[in-house]
TORKOL-4160 file (C-alpha; in steps of 0.2 Angstrom, whole numbers, padded with zeros to 4 digits, m for minus):
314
<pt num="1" X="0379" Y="m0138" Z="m0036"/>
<pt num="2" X="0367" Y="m0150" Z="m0028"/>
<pt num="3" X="0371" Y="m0141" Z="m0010"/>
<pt num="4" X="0367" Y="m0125" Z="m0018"/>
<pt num="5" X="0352" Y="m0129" Z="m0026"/>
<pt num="6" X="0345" Y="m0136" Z="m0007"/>
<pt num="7" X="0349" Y="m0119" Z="m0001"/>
<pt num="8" X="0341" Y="m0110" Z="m0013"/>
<pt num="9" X="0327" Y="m0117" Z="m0008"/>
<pt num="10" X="0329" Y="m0118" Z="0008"/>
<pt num="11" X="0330" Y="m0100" Z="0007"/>
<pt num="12" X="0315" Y="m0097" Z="m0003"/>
<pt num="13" X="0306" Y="m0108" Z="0006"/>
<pt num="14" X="0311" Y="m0095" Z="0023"/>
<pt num="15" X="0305" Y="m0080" Z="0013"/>
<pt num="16" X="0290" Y="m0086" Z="0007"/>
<pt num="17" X="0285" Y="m0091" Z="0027"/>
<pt num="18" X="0291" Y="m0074" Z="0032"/>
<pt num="19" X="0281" Y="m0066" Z="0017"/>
<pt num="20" X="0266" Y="m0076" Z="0022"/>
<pt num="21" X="0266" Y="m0073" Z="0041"/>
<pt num="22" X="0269" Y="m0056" Z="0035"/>
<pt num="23" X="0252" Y="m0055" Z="0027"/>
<pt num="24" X="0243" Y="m0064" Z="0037"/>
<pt num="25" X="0246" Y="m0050" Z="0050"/>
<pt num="26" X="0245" Y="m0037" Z="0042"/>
<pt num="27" X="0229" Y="m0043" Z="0033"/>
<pt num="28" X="0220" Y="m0052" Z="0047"/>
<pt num="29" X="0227" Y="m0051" Z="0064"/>
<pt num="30" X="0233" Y="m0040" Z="0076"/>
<pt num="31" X="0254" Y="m0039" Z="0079"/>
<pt num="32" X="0260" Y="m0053" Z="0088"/>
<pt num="33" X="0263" Y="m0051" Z="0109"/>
<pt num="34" X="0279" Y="m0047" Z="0108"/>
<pt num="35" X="0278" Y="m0031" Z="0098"/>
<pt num="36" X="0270" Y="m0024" Z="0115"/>
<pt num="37" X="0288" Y="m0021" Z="0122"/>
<pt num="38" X="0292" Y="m0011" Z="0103"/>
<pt num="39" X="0280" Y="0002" Z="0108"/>
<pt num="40" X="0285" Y="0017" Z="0117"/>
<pt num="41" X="0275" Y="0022" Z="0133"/>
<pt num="42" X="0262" Y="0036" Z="0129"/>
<pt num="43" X="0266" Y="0050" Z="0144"/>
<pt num="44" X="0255" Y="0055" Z="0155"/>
<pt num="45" X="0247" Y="0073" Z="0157"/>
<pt num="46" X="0251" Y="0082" Z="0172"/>
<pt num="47" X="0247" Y="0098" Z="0182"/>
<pt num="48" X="0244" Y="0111" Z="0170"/>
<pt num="49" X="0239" Y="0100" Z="0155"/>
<pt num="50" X="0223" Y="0098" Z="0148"/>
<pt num="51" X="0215" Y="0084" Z="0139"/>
<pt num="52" X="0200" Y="0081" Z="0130"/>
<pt num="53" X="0191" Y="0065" Z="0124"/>
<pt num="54" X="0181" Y="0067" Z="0109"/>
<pt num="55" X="0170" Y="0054" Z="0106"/>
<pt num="56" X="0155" Y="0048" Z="0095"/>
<pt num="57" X="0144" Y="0035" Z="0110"/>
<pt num="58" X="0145" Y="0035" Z="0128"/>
<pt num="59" X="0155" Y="0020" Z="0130"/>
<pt num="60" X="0168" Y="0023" Z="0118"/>
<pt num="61" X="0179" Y="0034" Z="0133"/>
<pt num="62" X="0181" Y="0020" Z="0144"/>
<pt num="63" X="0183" Y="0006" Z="0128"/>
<pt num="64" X="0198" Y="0016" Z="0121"/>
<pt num="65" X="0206" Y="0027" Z="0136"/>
<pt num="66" X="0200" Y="0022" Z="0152"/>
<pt num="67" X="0214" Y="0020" Z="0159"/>
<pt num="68" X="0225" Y="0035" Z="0152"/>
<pt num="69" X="0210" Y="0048" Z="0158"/>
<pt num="70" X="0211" Y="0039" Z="0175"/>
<pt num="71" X="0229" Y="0039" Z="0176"/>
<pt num="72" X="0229" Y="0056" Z="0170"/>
<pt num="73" X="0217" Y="0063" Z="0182"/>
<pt num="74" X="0228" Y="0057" Z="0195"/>
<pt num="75" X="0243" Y="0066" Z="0188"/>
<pt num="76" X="0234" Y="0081" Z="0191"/>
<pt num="77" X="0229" Y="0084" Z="0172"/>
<pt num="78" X="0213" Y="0094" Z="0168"/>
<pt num="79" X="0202" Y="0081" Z="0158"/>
<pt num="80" X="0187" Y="0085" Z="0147"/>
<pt num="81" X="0175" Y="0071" Z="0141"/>
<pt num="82" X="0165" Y="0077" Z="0125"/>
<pt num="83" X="0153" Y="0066" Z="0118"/>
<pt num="84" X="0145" Y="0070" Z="0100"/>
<pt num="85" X="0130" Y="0060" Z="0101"/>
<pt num="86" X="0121" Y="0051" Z="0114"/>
<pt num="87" X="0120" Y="0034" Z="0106"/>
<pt num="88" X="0102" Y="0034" Z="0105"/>
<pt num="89" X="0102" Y="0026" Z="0086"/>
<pt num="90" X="0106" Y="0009" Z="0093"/>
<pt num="91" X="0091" Y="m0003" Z="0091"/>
<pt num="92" X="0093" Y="m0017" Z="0104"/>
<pt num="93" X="0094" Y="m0008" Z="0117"/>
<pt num="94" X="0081" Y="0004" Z="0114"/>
<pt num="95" X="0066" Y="m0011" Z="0111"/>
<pt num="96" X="0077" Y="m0021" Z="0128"/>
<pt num="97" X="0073" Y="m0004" Z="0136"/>
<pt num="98" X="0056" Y="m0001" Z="0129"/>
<pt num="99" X="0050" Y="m0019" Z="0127"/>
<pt num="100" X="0044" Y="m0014" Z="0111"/>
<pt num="101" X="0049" Y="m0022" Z="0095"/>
<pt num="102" X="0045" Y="m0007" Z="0085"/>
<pt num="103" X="0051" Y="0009" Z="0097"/>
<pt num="104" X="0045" Y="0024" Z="0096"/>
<pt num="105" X="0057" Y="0040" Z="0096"/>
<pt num="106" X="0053" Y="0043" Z="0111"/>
<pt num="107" X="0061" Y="0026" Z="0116"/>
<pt num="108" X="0076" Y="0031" Z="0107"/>
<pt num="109" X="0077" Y="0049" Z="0118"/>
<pt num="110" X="0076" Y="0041" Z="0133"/>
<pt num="111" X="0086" Y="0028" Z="0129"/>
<pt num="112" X="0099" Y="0044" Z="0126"/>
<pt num="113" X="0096" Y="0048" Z="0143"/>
<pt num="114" X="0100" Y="0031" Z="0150"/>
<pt num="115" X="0117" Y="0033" Z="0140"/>
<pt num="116" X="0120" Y="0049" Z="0147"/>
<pt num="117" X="0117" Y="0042" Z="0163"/>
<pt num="118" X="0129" Y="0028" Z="0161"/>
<pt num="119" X="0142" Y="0039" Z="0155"/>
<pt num="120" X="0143" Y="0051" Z="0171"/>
<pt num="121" X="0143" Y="0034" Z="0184"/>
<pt num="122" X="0156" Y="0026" Z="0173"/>
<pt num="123" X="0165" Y="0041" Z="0171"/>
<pt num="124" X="0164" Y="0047" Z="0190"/>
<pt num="125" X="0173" Y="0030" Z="0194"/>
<pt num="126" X="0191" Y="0036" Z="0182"/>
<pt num="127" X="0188" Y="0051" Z="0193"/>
<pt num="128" X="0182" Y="0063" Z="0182"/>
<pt num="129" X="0165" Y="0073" Z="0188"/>
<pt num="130" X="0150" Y="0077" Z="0179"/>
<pt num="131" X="0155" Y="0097" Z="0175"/>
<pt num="132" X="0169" Y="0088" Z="0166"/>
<pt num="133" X="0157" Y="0081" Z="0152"/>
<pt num="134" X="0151" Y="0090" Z="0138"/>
<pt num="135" X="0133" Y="0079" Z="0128"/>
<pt num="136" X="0133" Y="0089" Z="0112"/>
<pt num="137" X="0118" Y="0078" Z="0106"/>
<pt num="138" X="0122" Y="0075" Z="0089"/>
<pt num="139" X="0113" Y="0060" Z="0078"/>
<pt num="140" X="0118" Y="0044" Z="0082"/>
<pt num="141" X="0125" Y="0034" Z="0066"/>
<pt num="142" X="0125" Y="0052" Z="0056"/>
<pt num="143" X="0138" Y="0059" Z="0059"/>
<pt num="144" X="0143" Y="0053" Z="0040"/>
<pt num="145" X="0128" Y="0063" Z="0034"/>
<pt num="146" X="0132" Y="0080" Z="0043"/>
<pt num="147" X="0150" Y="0079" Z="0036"/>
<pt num="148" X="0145" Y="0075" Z="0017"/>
<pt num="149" X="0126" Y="0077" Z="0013"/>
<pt num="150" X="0120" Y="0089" Z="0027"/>
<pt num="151" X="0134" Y="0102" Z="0031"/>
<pt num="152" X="0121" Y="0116" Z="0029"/>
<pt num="153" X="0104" Y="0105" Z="0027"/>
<pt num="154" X="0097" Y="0098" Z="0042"/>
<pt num="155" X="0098" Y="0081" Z="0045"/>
<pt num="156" X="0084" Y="0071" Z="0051"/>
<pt num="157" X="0088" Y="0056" Z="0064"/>
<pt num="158" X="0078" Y="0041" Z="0058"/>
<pt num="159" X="0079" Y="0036" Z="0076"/>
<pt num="160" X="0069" Y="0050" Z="0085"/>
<pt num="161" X="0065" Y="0059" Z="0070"/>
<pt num="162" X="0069" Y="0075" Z="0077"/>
<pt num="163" X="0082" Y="0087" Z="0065"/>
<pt num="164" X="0089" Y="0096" Z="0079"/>
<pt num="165" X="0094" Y="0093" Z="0098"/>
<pt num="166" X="0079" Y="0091" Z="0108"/>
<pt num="167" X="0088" Y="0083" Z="0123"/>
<pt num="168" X="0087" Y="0096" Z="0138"/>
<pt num="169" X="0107" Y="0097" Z="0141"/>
<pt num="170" X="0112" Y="0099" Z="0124"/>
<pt num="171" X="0130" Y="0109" Z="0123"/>
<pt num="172" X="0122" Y="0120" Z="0109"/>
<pt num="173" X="0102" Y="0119" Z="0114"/>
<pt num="174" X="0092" Y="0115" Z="0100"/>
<pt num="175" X="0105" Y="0117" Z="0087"/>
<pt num="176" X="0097" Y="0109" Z="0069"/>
<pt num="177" X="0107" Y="0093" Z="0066"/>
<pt num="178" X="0121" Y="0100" Z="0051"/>
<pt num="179" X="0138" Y="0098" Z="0050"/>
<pt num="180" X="0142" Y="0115" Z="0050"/>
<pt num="181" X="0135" Y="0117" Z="0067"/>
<pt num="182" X="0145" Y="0103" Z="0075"/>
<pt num="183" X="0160" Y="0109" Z="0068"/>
<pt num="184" X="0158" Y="0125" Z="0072"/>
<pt num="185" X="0155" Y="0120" Z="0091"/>
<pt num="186" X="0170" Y="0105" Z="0090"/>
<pt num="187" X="0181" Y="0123" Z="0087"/>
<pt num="188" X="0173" Y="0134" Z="0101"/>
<pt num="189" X="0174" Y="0120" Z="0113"/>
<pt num="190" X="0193" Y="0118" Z="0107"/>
<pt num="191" X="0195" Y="0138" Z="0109"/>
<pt num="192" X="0187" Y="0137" Z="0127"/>
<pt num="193" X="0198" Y="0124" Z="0133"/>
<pt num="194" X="0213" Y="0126" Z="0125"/>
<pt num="195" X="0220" Y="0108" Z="0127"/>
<pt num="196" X="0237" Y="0102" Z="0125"/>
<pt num="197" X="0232" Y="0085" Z="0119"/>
<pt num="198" X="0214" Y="0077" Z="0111"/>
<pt num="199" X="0210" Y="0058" Z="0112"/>
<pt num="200" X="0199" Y="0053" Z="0098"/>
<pt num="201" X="0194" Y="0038" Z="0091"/>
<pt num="202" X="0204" Y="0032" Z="0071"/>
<pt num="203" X="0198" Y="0037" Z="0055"/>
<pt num="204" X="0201" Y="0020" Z="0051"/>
<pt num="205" X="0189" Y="0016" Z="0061"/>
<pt num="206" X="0176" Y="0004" Z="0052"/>
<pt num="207" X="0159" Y="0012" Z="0061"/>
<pt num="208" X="0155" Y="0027" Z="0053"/>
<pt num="209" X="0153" Y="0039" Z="0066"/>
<pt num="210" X="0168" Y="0034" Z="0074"/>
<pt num="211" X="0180" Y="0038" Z="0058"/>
<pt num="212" X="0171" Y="0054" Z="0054"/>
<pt num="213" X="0172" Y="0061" Z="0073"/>
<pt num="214" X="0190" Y="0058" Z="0066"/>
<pt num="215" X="0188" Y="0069" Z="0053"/>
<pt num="216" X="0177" Y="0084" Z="0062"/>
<pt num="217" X="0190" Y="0086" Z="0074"/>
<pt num="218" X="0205" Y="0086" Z="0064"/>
<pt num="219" X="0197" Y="0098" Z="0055"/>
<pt num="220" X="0191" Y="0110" Z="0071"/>
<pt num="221" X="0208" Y="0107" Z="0077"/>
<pt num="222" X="0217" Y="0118" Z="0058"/>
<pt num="223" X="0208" Y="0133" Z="0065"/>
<pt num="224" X="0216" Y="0132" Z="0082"/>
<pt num="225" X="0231" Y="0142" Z="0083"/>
<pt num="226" X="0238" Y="0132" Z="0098"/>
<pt num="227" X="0241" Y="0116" Z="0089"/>
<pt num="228" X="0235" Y="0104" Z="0100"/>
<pt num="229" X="0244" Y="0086" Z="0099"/>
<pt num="230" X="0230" Y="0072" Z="0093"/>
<pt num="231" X="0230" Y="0052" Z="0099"/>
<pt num="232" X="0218" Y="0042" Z="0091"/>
<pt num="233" X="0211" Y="0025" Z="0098"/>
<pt num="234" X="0204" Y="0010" Z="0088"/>
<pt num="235" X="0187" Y="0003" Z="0092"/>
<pt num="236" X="0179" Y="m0005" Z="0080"/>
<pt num="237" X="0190" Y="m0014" Z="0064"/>
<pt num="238" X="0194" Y="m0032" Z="0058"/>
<pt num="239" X="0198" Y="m0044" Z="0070"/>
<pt num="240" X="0202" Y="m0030" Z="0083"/>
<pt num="241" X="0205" Y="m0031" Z="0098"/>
<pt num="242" X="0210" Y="m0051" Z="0097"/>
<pt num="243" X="0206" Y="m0062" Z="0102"/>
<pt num="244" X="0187" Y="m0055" Z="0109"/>
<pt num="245" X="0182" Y="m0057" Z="0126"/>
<pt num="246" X="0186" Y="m0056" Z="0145"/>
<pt num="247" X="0208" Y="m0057" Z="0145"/>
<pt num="248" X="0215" Y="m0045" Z="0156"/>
<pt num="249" X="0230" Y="m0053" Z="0155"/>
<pt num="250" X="0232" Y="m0051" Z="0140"/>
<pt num="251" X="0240" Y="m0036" Z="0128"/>
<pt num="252" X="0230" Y="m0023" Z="0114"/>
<pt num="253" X="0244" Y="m0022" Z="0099"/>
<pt num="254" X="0240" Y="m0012" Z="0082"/>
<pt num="255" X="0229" Y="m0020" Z="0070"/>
<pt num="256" X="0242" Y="m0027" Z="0056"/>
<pt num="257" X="0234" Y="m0016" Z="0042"/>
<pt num="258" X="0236" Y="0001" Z="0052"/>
<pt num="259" X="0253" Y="0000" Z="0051"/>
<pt num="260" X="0266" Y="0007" Z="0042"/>
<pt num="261" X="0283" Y="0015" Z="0044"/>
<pt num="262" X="0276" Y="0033" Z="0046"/>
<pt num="263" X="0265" Y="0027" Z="0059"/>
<pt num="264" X="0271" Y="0032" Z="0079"/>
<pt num="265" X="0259" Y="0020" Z="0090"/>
<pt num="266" X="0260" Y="0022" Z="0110"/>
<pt num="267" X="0251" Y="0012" Z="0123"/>
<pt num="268" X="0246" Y="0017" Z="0141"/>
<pt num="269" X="0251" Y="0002" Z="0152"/>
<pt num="270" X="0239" Y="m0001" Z="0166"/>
<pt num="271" X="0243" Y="m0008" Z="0183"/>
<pt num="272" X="0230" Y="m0018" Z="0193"/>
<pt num="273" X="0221" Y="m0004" Z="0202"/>
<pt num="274" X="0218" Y="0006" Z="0185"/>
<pt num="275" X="0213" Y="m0009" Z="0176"/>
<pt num="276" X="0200" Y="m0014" Z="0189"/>
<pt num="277" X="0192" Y="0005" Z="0190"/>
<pt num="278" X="0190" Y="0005" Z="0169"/>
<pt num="279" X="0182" Y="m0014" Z="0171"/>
<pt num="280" X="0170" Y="m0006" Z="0186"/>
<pt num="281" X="0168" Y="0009" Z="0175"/>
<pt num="282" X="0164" Y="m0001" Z="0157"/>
<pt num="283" X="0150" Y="m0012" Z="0169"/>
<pt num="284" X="0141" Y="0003" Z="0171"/>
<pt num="285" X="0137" Y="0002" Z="0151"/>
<pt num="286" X="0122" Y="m0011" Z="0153"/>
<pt num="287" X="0112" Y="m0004" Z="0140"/>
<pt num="288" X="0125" Y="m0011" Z="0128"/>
<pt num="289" X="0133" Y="m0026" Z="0137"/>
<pt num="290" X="0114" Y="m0032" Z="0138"/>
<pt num="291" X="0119" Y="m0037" Z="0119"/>
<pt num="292" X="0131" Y="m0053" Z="0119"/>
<pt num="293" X="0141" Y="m0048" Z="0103"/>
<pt num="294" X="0145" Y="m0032" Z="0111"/>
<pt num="295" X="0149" Y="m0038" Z="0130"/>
<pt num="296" X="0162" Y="m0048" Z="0119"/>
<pt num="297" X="0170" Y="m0035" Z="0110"/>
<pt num="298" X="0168" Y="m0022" Z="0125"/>
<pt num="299" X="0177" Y="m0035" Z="0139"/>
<pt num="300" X="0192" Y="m0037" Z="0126"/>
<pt num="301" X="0196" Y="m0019" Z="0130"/>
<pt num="302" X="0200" Y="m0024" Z="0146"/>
<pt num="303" X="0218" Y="m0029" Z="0143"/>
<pt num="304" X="0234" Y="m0025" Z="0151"/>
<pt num="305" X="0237" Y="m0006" Z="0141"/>
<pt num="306" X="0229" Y="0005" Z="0129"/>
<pt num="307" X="0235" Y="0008" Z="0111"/>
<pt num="308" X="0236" Y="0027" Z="0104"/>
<pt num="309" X="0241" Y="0032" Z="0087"/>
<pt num="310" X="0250" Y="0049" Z="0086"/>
<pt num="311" X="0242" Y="0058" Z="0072"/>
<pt num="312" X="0253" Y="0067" Z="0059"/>
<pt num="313" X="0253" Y="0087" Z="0060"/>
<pt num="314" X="0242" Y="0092" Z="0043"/>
């Protein structure tokens, strides 16, 4: 009786560990190194394939598929680069740029423009050139706005106060800043290219503009006829990527909470050469790795794969 009783809680003492490390992954961490080797390899577009990568910032490309548009470029794929907005909401860099602690909007065009700028040298490094990028010049950090509140009103940017595209190389020139307008050129953009595959970042994703990017393509994607297949990357979420920091020999796994037994995670393993082009190509993103908080969370993307989550056909 008295063996039985140590066993019993022996045993419950084993579940409750299990239950515990259970949580505390699932809750706070990462999966652990070893679930790297559980995850199938993503494949890599060929000859005849066409990819695009829909993004809210410049920067987010090379933070999230770097190295599968590189890799896929050298398999011969066709590879689009769209980005929704040109990052020109974000503060620091504007008033590091402008030395100005109030900018003007003004400033926060210009500082667009250096985005744009970065994009296509960081972008030319993976191989892709610049008649492979698409600036569609949404508002940066409303993308929330233009799904919800301003499908049909115009939204204005409380960054360069302007209601429409004003940049010069807008894809739809001076379009007035509503949701139905992104959406309706997210669907000609798809129509036009006809990809077999679209990268995009989660809709888990804890920045806005990131999770509602999510949500506009999804939805441009219903009215396609071809059915494209949809990868989603993670950028911004708890803990993610961990730890943060420069560790390239170290592996991106799933955040614990985004994972569930309907879920199909991939990863893109990166050899040497492919991981030292997305680390040339993620230096030429100054503007933001002039902020210490985000050097450390974009240099922790520089790891030994990618992750992708397949999404569910609606």
């Amino acid at each position: 009786m008295k063996n039985k009783k140590i066993l019993l809680l022996i045993l419950g003492f084993l579940v409750i560990l299990f239950l515990t490390i259970f949580a505390y992954f699932r809750i706070y961490q990462t999966l652990p190194k070893f679930a790297v080797s559980l995850i199938p390899e993503a494949e890599i577009p060929g000859q005849g394939k066409t990819v695009l990568v829909i993004v809210p910032h410049e920067d987010d490309e090379v933070l999230g598929a770097g190295g599968f548009i590189e890799k896929s470029i050298k398999n011969g794929a066709n590879v689009m680069v769209i980005f929704l907005t040109n990052g020109d909401g974000h503060k620091f860099t504007t008033q590091e740029e402008s030395r100005k602690l109030y900018p003007k909007p003004e400033n926060y065009i210009e500082s667009g423009y250096q985005r744009q700028q970065e994009a296509k040298k960081a972008l030319a490094i993976l191989g892709l050139p610049e008649n492979k990028i698409i600036f569609m010049g949404y508002p940066d950090n409303g993308l929330k706005n233009l799904f919800e509140e301003n499908f049909s009103e115009p939204y204005l940017s409380p960054y360069t106060k302007q209601n429409y595209c004003s940049y010069s190389n807008c894809y739809h020139k001076e379009a007035p800043y509503t949701g139905e307008n992104l959406q309706n050129d997210l669907e000609q953009i798809i129509k036009t290219y006809s990809p077999d595959l679209i990268l995009t970042t989660h809709p888990s994703d804890t920045h806005s503009d990131h999770s509602y990017c999510a949500d506009f393509v999804a939805n441009a994607i219903e009215t396609n006829p071809t059915q494209p297949e949809l990868y989603y990357f993670i950028i911004h979420f708890n803990r993610f990527p961990y730890p943060k920091g420069l560790h390239i020999n170290r592996y991106l796994t799933p955040p614990g909470r985004l994972i569930s037994s309907s879920d199909e995670w991939l990863k893109t393993s990166l050899d040497s050469d492919t991981l030292e082009l997305k680390k040339q190509a993620l230096e030429q993103y100054q503007s933001q790795l002039a902020s210490p908080m985000l050097k450390s969370l974009m240099e922790g993307f520089l790891r030994k794969n990618e992750i992708f989550s397949k999404a569910k056909k609606r």
